[in-house]
PyMOL Python script that loads the backbone (N, CA, C, O; Angstrom):
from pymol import cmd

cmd.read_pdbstr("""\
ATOM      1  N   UNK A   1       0.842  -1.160   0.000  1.00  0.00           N
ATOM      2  CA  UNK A   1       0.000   0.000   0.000  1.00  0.00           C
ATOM      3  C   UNK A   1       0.899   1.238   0.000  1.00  0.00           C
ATOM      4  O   UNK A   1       1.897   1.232   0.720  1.00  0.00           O
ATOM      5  N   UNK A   2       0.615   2.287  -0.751  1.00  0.00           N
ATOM      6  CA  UNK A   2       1.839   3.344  -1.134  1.00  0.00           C
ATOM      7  C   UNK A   2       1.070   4.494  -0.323  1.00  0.00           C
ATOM      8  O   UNK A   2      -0.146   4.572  -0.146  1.00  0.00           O
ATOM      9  N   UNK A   3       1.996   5.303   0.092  1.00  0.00           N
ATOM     10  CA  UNK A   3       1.597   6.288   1.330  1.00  0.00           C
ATOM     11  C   UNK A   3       0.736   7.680   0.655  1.00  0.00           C
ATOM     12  O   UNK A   3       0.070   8.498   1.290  1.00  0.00           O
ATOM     13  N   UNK A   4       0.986   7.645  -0.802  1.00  0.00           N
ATOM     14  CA  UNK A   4       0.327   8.744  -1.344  1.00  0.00           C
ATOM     15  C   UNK A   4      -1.159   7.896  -1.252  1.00  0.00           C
ATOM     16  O   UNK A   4      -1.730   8.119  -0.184  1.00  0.00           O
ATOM     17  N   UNK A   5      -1.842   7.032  -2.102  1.00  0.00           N
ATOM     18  CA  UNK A   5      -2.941   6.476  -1.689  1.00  0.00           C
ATOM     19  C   UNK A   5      -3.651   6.675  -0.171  1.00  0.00           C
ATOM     20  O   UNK A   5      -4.783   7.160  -0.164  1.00  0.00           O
ATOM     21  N   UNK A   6      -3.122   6.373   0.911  1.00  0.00           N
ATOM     22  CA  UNK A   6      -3.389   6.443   2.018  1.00  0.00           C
ATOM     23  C   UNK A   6      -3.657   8.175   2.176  1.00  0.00           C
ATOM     24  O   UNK A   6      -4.557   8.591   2.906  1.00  0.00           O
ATOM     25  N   UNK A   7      -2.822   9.036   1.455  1.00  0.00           N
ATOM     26  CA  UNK A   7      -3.129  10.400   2.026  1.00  0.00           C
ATOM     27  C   UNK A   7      -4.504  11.215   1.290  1.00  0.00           C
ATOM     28  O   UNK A   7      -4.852  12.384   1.457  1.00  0.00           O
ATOM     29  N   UNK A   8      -4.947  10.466   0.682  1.00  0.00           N
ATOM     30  CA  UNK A   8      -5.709  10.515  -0.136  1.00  0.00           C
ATOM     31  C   UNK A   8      -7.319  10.319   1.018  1.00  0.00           C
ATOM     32  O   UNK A   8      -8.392  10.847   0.726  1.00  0.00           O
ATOM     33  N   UNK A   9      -7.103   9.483   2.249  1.00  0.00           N
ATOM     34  CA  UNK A   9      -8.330   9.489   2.653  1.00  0.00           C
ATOM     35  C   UNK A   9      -8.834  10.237   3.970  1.00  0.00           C
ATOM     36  O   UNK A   9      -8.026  11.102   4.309  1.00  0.00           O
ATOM     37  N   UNK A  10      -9.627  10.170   4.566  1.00  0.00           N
ATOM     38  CA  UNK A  10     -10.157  10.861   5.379  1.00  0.00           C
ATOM     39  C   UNK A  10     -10.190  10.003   6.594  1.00  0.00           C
ATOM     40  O   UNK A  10     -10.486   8.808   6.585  1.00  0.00           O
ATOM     41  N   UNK A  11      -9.846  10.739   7.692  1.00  0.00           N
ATOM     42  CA  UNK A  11     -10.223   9.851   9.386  1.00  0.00           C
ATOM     43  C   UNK A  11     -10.704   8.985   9.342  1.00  0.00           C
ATOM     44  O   UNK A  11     -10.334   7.831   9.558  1.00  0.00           O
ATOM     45  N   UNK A  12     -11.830   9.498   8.986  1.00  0.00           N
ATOM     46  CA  UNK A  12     -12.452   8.306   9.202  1.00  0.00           C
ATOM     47  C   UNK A  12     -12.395   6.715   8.881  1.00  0.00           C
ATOM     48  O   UNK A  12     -12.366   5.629   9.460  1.00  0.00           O
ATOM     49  N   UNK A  13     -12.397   7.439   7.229  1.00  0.00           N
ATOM     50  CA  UNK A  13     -11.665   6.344   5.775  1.00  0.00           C
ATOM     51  C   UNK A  13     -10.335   5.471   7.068  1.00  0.00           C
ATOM     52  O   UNK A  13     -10.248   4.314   7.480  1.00  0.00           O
ATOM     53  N   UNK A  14      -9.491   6.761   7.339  1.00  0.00           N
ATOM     54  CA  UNK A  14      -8.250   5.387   7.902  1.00  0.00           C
ATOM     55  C   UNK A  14      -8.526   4.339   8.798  1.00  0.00           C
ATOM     56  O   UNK A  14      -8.222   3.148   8.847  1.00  0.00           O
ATOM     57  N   UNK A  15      -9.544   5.524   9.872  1.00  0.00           N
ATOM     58  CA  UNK A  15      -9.385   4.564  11.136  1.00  0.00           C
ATOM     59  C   UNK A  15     -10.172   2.958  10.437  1.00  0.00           C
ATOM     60  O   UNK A  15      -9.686   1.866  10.729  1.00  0.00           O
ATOM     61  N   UNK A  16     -11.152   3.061   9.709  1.00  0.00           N
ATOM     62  CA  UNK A  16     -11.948   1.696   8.818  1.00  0.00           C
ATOM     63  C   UNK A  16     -10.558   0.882   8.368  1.00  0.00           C
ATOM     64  O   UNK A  16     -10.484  -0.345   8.436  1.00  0.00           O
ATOM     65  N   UNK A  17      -9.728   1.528   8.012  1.00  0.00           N
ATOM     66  CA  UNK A  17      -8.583   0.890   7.459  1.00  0.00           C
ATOM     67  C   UNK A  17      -7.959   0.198   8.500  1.00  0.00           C
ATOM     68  O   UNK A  17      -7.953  -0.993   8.812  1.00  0.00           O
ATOM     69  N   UNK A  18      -7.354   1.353   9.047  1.00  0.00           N
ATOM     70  CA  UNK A  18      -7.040   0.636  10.697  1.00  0.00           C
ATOM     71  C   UNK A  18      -7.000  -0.589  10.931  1.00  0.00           C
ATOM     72  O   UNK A  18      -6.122  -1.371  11.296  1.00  0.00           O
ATOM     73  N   UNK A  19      -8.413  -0.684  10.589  1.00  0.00           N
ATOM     74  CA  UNK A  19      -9.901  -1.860  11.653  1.00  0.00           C
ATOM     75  C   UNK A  19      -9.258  -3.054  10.942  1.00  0.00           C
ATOM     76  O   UNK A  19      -8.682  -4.018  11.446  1.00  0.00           O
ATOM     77  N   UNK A  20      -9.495  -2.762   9.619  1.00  0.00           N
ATOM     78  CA  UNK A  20      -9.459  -4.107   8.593  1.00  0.00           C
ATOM     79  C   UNK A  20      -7.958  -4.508   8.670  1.00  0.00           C
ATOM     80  O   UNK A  20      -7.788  -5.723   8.564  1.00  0.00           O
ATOM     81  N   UNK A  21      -6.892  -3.808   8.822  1.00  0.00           N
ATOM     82  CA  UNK A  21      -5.590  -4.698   8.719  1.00  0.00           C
ATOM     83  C   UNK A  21      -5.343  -5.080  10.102  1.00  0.00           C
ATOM     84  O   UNK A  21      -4.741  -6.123  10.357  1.00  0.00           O
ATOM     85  N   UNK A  22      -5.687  -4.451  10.832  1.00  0.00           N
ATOM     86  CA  UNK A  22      -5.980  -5.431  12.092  1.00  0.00           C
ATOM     87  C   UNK A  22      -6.158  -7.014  12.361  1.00  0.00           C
ATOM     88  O   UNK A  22      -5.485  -7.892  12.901  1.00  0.00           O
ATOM     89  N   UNK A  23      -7.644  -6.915  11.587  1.00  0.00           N
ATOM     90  CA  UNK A  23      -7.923  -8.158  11.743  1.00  0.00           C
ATOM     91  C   UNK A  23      -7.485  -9.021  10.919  1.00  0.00           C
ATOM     92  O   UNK A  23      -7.705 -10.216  11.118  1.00  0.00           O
ATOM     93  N   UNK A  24      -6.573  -8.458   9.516  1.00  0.00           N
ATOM     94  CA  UNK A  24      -6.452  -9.209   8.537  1.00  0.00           C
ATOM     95  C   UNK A  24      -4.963  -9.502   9.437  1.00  0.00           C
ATOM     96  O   UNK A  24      -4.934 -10.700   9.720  1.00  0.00           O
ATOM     97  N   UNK A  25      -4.012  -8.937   9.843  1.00  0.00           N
ATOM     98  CA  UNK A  25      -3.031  -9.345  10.942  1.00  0.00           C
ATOM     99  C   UNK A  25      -3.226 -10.502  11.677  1.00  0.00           C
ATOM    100  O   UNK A  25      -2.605 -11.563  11.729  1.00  0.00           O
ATOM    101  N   UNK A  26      -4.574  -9.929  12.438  1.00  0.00           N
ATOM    102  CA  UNK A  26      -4.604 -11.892  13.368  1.00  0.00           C
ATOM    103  C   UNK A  26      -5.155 -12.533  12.812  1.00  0.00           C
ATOM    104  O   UNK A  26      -5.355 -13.580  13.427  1.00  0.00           O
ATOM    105  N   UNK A  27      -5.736 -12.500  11.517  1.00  0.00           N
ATOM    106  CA  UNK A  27      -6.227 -14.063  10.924  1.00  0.00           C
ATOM    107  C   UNK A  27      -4.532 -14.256  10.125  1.00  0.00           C
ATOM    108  O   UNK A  27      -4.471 -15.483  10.054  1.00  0.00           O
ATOM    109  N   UNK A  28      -3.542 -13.856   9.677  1.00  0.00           N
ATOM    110  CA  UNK A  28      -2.835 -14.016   9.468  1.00  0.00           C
ATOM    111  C   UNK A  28      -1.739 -14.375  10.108  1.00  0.00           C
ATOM    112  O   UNK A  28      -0.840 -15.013   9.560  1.00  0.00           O
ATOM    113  N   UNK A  29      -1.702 -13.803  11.951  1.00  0.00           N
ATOM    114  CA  UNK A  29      -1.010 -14.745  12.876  1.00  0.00           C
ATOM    115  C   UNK A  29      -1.406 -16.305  13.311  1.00  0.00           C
ATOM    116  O   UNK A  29      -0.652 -17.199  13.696  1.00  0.00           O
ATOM    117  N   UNK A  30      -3.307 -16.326  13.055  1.00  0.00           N
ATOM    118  CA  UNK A  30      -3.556 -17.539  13.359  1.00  0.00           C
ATOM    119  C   UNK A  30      -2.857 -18.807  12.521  1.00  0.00           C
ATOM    120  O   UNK A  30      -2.271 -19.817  12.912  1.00  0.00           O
ATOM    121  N   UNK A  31      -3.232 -18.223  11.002  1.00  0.00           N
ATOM    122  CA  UNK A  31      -2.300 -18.797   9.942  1.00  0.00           C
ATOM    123  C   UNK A  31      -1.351 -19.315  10.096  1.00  0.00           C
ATOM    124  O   UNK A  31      -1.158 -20.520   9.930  1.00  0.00           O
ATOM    125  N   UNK A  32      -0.545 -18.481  10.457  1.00  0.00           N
ATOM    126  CA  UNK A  32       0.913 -18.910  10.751  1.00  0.00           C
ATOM    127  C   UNK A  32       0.983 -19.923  11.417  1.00  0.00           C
ATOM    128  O   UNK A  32       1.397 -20.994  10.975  1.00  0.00           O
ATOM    129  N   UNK A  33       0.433 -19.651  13.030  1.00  0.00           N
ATOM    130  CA  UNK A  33       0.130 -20.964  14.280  1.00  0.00           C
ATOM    131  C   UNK A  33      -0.337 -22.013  14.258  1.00  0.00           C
ATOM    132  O   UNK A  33      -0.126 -22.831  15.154  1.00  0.00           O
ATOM    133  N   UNK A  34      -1.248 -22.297  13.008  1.00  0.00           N
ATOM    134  CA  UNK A  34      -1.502 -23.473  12.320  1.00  0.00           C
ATOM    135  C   UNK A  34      -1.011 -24.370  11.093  1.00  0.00           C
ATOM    136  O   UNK A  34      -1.292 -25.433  10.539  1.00  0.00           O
ATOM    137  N   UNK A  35       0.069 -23.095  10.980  1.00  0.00           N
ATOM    138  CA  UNK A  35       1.148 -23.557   9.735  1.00  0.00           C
ATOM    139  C   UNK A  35       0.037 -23.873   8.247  1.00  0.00           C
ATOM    140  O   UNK A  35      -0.036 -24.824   7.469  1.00  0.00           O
ATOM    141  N   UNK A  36      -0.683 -22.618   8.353  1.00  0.00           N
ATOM    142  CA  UNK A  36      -1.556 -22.991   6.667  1.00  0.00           C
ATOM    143  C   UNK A  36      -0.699 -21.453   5.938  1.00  0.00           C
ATOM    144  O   UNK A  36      -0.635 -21.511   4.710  1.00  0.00           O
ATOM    145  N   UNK A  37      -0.265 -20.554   6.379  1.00  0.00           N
ATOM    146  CA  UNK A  37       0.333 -19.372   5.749  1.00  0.00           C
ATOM    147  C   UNK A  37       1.263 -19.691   4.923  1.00  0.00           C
ATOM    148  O   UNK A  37       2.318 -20.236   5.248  1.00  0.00           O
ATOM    149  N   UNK A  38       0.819 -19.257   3.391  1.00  0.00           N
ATOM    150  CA  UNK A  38       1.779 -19.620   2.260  1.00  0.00           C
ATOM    151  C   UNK A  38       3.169 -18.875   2.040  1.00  0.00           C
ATOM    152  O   UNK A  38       4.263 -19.210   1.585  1.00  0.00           O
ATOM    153  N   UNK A  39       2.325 -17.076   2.863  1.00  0.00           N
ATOM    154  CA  UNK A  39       3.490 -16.311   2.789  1.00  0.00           C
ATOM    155  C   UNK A  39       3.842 -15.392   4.013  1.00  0.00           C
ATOM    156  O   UNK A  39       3.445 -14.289   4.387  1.00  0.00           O
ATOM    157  N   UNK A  40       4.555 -16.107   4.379  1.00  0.00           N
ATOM    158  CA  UNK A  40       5.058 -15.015   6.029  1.00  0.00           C
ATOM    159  C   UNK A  40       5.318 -13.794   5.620  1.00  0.00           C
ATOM    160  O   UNK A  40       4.909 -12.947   6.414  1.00  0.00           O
ATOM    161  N   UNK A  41       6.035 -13.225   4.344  1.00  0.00           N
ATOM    162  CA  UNK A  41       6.221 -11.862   4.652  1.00  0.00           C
ATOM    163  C   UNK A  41       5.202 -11.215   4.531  1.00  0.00           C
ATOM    164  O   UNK A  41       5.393 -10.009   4.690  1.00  0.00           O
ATOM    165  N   UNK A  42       3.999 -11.553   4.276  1.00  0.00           N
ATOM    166  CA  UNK A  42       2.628 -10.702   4.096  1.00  0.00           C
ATOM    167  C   UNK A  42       2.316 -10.222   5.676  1.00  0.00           C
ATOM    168  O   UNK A  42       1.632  -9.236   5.952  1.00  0.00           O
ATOM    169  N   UNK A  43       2.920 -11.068   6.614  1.00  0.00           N
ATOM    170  CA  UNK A  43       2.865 -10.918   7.970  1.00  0.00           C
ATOM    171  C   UNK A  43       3.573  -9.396   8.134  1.00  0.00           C
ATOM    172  O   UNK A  43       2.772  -8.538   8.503  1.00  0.00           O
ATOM    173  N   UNK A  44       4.290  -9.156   8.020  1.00  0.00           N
ATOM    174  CA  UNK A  44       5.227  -7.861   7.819  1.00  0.00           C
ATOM    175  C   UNK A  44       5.419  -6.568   7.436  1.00  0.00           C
ATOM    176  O   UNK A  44       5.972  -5.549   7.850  1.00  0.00           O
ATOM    177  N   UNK A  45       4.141  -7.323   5.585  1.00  0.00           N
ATOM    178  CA  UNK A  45       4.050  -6.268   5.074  1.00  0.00           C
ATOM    179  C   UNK A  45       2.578  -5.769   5.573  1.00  0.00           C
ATOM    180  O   UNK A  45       2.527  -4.562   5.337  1.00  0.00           O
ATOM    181  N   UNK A  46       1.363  -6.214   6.168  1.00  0.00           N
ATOM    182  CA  UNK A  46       0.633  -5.593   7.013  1.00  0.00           C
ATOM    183  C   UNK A  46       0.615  -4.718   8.220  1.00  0.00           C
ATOM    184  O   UNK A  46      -0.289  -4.083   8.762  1.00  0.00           O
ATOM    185  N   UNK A  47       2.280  -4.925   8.560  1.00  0.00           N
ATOM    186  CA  UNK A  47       2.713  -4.595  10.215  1.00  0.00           C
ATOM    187  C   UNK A  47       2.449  -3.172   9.674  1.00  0.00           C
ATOM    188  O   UNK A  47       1.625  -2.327  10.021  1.00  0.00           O
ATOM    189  N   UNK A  48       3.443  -3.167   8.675  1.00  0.00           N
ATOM    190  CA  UNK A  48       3.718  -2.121   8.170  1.00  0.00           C
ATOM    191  C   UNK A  48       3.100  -0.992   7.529  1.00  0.00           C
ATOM    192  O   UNK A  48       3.511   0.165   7.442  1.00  0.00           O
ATOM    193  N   UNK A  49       1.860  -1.611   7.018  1.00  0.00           N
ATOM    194  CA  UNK A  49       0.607  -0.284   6.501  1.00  0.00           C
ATOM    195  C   UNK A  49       0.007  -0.636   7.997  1.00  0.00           C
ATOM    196  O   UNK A  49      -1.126  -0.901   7.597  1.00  0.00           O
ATOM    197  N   UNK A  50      -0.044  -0.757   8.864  1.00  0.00           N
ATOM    198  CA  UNK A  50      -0.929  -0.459  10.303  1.00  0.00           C
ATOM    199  C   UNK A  50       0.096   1.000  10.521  1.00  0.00           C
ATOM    200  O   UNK A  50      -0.421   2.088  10.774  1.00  0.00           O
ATOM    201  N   UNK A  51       1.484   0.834  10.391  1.00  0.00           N
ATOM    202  CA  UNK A  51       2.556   1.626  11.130  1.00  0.00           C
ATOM    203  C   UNK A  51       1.838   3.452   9.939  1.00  0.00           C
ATOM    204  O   UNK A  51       1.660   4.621  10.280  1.00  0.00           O
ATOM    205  N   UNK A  52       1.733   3.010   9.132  1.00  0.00           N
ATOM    206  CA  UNK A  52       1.797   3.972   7.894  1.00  0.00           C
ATOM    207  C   UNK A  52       0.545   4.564   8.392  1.00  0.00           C
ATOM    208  O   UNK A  52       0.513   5.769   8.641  1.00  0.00           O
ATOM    209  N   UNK A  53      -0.448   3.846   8.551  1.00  0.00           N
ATOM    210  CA  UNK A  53      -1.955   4.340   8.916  1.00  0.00           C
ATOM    211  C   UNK A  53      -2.183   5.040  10.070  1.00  0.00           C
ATOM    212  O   UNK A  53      -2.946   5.998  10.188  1.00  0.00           O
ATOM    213  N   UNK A  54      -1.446   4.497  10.990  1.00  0.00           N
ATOM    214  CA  UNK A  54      -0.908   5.268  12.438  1.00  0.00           C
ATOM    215  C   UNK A  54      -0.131   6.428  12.435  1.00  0.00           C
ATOM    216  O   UNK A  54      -0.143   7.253  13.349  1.00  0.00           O
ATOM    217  N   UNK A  55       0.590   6.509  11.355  1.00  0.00           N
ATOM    218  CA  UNK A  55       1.613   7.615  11.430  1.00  0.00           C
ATOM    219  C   UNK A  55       0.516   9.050  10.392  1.00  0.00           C
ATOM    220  O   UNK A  55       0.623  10.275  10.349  1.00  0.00           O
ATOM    221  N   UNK A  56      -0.108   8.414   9.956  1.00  0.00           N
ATOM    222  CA  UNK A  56      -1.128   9.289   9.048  1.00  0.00           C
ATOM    223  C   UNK A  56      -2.163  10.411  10.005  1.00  0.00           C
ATOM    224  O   UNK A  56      -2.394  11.614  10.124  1.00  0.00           O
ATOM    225  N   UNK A  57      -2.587   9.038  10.579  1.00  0.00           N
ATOM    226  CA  UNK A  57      -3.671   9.811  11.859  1.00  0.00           C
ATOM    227  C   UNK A  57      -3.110  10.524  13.049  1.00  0.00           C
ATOM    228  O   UNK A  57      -3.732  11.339  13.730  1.00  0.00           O
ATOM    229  N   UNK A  58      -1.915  10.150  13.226  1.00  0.00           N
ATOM    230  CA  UNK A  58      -1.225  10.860  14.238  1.00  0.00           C
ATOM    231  C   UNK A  58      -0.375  12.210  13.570  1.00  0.00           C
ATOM    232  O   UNK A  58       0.410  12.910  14.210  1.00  0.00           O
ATOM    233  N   UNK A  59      -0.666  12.354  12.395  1.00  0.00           N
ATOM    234  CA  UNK A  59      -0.242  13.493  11.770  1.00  0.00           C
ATOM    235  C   UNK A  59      -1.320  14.335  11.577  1.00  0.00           C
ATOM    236  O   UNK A  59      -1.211  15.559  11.508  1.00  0.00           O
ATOM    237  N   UNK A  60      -2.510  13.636  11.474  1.00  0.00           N
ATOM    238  CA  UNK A  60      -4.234  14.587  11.327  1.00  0.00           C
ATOM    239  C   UNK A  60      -4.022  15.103  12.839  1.00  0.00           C
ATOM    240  O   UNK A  60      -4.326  16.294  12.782  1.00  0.00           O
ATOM    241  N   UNK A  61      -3.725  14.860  13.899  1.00  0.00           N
ATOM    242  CA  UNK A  61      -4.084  14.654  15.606  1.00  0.00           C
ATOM    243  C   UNK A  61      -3.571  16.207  15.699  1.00  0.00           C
ATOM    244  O   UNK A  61      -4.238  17.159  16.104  1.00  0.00           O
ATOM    245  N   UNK A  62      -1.876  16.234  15.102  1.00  0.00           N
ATOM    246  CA  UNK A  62      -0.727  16.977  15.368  1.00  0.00           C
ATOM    247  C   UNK A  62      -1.512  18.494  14.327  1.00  0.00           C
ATOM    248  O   UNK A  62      -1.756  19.565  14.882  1.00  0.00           O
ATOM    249  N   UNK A  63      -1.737  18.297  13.099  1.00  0.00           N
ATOM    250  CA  UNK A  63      -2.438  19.224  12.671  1.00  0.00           C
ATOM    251  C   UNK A  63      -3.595  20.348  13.497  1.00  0.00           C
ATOM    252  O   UNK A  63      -3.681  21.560  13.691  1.00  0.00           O
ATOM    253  N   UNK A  64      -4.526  18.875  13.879  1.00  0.00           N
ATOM    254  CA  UNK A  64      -5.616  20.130  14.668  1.00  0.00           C
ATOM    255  C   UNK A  64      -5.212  20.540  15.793  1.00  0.00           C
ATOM    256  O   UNK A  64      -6.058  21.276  16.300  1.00  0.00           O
ATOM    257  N   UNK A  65      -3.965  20.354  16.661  1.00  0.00           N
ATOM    258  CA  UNK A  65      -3.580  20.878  17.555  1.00  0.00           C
ATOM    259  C   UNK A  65      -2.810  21.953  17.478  1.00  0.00           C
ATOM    260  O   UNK A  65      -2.612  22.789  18.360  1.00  0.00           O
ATOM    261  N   UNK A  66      -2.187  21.896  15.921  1.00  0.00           N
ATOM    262  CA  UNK A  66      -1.598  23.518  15.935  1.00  0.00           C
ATOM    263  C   UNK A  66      -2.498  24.317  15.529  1.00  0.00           C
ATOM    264  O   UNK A  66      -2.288  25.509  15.750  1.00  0.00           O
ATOM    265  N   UNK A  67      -3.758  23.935  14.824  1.00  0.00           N
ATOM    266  CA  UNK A  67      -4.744  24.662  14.326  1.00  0.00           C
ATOM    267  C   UNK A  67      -5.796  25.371  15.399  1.00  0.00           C
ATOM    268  O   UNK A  67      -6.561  26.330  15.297  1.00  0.00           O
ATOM    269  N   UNK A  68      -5.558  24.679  16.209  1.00  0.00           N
ATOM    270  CA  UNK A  68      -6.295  25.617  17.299  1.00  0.00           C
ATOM    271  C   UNK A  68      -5.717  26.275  18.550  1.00  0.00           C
ATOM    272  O   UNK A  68      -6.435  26.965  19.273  1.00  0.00           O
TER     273      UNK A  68
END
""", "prot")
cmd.dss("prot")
cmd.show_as("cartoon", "prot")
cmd.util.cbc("prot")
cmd.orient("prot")
């Protein structure tokens, strides 16, 4: 997922995003723990748009606080 896409959406839009790689994370740790996961680095590369999505909204947070 490329970070211009992501800037593209709205709070709300992320936090939904948020939600969904979340859960797509622990059905993908369960995966693993049952040894059906074809590809571990997908494990990684989800860590990683959670980190991107977090760093997005915590940049909306930092905005309205200088804005007011």
């Amino acid at each position: 997922m490329k970070i211009q896409n992501l800037r593209e959406l709205s709070v709300d839009e992320l936090l939904n995003k948020l939600t969904d790689l979340k859960k797509d994370l622990f059905n993908l740790r369960m995966q693993h723990a049952t040894n059906q996961l074809e590809n571990p680095i997908r494990i990684a590369d989800v860590r990683r748009d959670i980190a991107r999505v977090k760093t997005l909204l915590r940049e909306e947070q930092l905005k309205e606080a200088v804005s007011k």
